[in-house]
SETIMI-222600 format. One record per residue: residue in one letter; x, y, z of N, C-alpha, C in turn; residue number from 1. Coordinates in steps of 0.02 Angstrom, whole numbers, plus 50000, padded with zeros to 5 digits. Last residue first. Layout:
% residues N
- type;nxx;nyy;nzz;caxx;cayy;cazz;cxx;cyy;czz;seq
- a;X;Y;Z;X;Y;Z;X;Y;Z;NUM .
...
This chain:
% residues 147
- type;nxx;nyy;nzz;caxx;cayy;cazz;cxx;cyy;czz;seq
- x;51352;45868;51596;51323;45797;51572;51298;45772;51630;147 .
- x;51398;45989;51537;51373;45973;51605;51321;45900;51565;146 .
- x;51446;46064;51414;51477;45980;51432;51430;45957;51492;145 .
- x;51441;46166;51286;51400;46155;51354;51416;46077;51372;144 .
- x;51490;46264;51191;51509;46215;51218;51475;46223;51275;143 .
- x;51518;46415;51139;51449;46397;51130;51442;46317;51170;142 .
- x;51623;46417;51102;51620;46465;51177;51534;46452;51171;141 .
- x;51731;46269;51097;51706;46329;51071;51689;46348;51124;140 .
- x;51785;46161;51144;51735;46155;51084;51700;46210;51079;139 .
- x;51813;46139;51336;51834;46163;51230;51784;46158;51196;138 .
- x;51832;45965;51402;51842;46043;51407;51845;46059;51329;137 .
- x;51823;45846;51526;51793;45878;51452;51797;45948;51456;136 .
- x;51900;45719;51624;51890;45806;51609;51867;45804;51564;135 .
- x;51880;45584;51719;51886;45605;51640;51863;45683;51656;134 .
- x;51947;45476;51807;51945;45536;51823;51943;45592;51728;133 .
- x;51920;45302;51876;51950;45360;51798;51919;45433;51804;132 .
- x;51940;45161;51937;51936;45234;51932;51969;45253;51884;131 .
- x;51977;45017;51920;51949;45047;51902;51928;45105;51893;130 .
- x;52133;45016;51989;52140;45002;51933;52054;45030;51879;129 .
- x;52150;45124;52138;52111;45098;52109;52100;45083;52021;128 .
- x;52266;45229;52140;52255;45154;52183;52190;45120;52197;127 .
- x;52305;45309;52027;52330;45241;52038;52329;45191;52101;126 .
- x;52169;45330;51916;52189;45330;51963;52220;45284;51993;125 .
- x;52196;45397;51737;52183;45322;51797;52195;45334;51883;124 .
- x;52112;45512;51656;52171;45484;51705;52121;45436;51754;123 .
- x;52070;45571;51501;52064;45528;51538;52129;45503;51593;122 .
- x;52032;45713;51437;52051;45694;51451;52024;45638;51514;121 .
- x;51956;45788;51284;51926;45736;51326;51987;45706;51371;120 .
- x;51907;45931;51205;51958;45876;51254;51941;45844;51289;119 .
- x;51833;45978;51085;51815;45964;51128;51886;45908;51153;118 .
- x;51933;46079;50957;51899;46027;50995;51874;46056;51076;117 .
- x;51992;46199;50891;51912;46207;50945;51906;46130;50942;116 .
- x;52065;46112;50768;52031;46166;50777;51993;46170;50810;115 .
- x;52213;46033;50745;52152;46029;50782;52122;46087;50803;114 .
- x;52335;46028;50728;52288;46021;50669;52225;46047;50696;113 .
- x;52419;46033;50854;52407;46115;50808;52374;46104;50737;112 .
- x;52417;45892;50892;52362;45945;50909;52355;46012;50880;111 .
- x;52443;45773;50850;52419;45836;50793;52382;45888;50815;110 .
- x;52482;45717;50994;52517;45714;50923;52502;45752;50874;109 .
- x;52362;45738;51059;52426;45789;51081;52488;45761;51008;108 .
- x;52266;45629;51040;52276;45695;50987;52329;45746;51015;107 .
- x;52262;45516;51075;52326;45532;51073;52329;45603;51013;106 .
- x;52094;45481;50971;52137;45462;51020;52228;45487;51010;105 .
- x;51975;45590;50924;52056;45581;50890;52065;45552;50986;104 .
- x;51864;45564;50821;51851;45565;50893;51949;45544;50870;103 .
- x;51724;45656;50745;51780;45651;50731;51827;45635;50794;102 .
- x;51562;45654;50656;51616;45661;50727;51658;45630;50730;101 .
- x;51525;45730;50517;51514;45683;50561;51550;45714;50630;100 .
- x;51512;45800;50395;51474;45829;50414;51476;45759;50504;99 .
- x;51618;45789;50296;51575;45738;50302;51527;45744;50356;98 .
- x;51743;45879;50323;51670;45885;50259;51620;45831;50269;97 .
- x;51831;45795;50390;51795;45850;50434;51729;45890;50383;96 .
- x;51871;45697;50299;51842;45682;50347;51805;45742;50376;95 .
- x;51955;45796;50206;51896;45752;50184;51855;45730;50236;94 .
- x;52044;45839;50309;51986;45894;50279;51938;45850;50239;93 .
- x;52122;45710;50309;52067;45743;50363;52018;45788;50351;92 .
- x;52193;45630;50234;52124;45643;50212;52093;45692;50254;91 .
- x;52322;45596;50271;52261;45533;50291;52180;45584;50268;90 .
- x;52378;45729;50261;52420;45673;50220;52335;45607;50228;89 .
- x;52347;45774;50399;52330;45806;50332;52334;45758;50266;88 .
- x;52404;45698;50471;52346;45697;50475;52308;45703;50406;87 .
- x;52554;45746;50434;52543;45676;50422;52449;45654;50415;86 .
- x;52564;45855;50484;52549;45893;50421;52523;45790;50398;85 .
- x;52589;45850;50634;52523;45862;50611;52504;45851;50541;84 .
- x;52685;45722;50648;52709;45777;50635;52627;45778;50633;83 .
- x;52680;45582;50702;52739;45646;50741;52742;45684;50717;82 .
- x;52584;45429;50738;52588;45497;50687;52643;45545;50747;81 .
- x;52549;45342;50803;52628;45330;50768;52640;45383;50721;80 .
- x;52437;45388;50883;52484;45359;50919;52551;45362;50865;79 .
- x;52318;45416;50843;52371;45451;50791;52449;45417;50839;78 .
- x;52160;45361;50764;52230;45341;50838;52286;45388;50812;77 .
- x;51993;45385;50736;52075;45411;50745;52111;45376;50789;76 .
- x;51852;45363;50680;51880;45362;50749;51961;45354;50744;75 .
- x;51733;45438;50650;51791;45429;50635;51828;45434;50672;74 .
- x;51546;45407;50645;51586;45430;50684;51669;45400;50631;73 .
- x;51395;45489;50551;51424;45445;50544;51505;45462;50598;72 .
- x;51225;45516;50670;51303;45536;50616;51335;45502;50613;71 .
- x;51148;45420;50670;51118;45494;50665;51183;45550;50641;70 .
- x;51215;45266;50594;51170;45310;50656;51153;45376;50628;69 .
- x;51363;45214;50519;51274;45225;50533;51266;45244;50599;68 .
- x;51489;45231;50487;51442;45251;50456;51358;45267;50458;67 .
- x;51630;45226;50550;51534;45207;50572;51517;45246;50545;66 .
- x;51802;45184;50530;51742;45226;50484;51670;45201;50517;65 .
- x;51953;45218;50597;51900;45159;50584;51831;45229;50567;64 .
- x;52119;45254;50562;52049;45278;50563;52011;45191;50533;63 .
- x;52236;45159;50592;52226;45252;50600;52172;45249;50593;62 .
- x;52247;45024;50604;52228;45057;50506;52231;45123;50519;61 .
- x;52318;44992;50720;52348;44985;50668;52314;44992;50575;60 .
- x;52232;45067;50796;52287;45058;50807;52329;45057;50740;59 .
- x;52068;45087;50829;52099;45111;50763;52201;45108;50758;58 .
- x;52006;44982;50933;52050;45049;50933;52077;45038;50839;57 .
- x;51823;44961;50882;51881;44944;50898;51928;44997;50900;56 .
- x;51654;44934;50910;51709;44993;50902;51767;44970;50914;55 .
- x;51527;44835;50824;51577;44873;50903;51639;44915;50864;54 .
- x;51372;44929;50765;51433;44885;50756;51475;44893;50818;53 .
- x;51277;45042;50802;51249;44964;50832;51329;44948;50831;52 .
- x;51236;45211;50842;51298;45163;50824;51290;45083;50857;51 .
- x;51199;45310;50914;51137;45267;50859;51186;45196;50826;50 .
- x;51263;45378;50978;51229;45410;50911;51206;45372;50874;49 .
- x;51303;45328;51078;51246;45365;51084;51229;45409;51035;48 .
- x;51392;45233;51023;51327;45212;51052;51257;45268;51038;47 .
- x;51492;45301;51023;51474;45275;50943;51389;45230;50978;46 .
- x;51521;45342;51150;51489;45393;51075;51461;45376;51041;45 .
- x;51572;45216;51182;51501;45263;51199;51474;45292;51177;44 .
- x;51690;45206;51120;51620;45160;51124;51566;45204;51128;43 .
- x;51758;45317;51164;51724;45313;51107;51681;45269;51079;42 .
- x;51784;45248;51312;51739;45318;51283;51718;45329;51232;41 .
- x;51855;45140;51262;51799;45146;51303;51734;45190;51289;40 .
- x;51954;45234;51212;51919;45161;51178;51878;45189;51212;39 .
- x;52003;45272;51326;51992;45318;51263;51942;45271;51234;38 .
- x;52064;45237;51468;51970;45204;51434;51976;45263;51365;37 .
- x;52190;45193;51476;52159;45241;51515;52078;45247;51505;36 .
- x;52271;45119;51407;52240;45079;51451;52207;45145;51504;35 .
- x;52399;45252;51398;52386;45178;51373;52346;45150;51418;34 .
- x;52344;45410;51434;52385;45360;51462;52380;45296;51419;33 .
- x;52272;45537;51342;52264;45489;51413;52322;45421;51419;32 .
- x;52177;45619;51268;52225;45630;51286;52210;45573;51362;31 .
- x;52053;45660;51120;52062;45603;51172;52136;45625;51214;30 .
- x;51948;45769;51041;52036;45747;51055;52038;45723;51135;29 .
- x;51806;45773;50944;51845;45762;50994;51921;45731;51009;28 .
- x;51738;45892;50841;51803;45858;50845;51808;45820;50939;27 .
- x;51600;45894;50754;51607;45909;50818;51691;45866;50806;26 .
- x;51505;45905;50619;51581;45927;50609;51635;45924;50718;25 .
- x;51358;45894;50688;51402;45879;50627;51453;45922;50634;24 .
- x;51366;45902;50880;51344;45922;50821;51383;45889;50757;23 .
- x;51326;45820;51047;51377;45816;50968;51335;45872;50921;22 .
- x;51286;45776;51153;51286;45855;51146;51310;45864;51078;21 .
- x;51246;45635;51145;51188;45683;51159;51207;45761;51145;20 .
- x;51373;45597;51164;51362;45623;51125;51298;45656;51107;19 .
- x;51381;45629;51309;51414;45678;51287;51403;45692;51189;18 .
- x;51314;45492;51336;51278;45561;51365;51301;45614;51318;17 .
- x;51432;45409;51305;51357;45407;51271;51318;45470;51270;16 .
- x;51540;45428;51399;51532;45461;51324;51473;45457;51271;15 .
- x;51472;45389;51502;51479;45481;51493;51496;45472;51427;14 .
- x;51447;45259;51461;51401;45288;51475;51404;45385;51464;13 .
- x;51597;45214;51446;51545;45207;51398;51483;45263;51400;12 .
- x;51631;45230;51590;51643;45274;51547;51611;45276;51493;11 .
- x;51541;45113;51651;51532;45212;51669;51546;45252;51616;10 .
- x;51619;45027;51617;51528;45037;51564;51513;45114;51601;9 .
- x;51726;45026;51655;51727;45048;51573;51672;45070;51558;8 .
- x;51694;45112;51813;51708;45060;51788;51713;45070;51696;7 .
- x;51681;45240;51892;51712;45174;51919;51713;45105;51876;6 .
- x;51725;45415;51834;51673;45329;51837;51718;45281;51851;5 .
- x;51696;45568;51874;51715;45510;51896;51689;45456;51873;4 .
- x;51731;45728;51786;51677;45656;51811;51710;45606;51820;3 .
- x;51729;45897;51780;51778;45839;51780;51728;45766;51810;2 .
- x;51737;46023;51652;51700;45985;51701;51734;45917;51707;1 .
């Protein structure tokens, strides 16, 4: 399913909604351009699961940790990761036991780690700097996205 929002707090918003659909162990893999709203989106999540603290990009530690709300979220950059087995190396099966949500920005870097995500792609449209054209697709055959 593909949705349009015209601004960051749109996107915020579908990823708020979307986490309304989350379960414990739910993966999402981000795919999108630099400056495409991944952030953004995972704001939202971390919103709509009860998440007060702000959300920053996980750039330079790889994983930022929210611990509170209704699940706790792990929020990934793998931007300087190039091999999958590196994921593995950062704990991930520890992370994916923690019964949370797991939100991988630039997951086309470990994507043969990645089991049944949910995809979240984000494109800019280029003649409007605010438009964003986000797809959600995956997460199994039980996955319901109509947000």
């Amino acid at each position: 399913m593909t949705y349009t929002t015209h601004s960051a707090a749109e996107t915020e918003l579908l990823g708020a909604r979307l986490a309304e659909t989350l379960r414990p162990g739910s993966v999402l893999a981000f795919r999108g351009d630099l400056g495409a709203g991944k952030t953004a989106f995972v704001r939202g999540v971390a919103r709509g699961l009860g998440i007060r603290e702000p959300v920053t990009s996980p750039t330079y530690t790889i994983v930022n940790e929210y611990p509170q709300g209704r699940m706790p979220l792990f929020h990934f950059d793998m931007y300087r990761l190039r091999d999958p087995e590196e994921l593995f190396d950062l704990g991930w099966e520890d992370y994916l036991a923690r019964d949370g949500v797991c939100a991988v920005e630039w997951s086309e870097n470990v994507a043969e780690a990645l089991e049944d995500p949910i995809t979240v792609t984000i494109r800019k449209d280029p003649a409007d700097e605010n438009l964003r054209y986000v797809t959600i697709t995956g997460g199994g055959p039980d996955a319901d996205h109509c947000l």
